[in-house]
C-alpha positions in Angstrom: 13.2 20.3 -15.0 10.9 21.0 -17.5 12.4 19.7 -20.6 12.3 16.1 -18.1 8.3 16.1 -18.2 8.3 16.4 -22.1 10.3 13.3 -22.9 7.8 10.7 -23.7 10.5 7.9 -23.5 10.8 8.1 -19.6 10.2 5.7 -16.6 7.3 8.8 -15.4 5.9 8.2 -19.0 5.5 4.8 -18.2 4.5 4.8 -14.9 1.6 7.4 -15.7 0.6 5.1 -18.3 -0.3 2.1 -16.4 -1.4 4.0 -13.4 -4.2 5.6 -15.9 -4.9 2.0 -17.5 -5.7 0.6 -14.4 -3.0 -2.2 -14.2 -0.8 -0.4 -11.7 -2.5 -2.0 -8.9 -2.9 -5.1 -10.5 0.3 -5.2 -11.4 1.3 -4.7 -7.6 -0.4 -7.5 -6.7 1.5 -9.6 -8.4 4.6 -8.5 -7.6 3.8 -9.1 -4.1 2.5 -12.7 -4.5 6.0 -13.1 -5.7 7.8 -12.4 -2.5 8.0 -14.7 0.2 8.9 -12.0 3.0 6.9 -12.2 5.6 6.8 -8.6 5.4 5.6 -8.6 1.8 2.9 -10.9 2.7 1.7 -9.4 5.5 1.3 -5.9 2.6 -0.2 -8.0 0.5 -3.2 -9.3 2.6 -3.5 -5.8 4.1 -3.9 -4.1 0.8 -5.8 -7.5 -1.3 -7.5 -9.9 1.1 -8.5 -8.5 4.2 -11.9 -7.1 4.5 -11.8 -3.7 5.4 -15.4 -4.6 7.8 -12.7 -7.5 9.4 -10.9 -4.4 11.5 -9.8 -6.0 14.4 -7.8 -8.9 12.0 -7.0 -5.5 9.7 -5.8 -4.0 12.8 -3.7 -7.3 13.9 -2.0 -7.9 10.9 -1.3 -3.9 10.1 0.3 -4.0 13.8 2.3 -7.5 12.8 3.4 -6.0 9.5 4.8 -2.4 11.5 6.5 -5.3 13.9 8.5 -6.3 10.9 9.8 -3.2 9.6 13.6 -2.1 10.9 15.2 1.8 10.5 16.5 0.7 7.1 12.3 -0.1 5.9 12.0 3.7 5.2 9.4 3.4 1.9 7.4 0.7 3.9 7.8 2.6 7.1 6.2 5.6 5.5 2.9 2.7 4.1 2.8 2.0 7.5 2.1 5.3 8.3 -0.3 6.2 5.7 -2.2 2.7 6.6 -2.0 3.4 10.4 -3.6 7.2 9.6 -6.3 5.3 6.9 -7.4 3.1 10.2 -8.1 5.9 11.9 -9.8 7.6 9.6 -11.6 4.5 8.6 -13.0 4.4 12.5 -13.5 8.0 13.0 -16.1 7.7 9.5 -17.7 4.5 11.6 -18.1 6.3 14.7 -19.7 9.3 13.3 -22.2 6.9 10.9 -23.4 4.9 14.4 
């Protein structure tokens, strides 16, 4: 497994690359602009557009977008998750500030 990390000529290489630059999300982005799935969209405005003080439309379209995923959505399944469990978090920090 080892001798995997070293090569510099790998897709890891690559993706560490542009994570570190900064372009990873950015390139996201547009990738997702590109699709025309509701389901895409929906990601897309949840993670670009929606202001994260707009929580009740966060909430709405985060509960839309888990409405469109089926058993065979396993990756985006598991973003719903980790979105779902940021929510939460995200209203437990604004609880304990007021």
């Amino acid at each position: 497994m080892k001798s995997l990390i070293k090569k510099e000529d790998t897709l890891l290489q690559y993706m560490q690359e542009t994570i570190n630059e900064g372009d990873f999300i950015r390139l996201i982005g547009e990738w997702l602009e590109t699709m025309e799935d509701e389901r895409m969209i929906l990601l897309r405005e949840l993670i670009f557009e929606v202001e994260l003080s707009e929580i009740e439309v966060y909430k709405d379209k985060l509960y839309r977008y888990g409405s469109c995923l089926t058993k065979k959505n396993y990756l985006e399944r598991k973003i719903f998750e980790q979105l779902v469990l940021l929510t939460w978090q995200m209203e437990q920090h604004q609880s304990a500030g007021n």
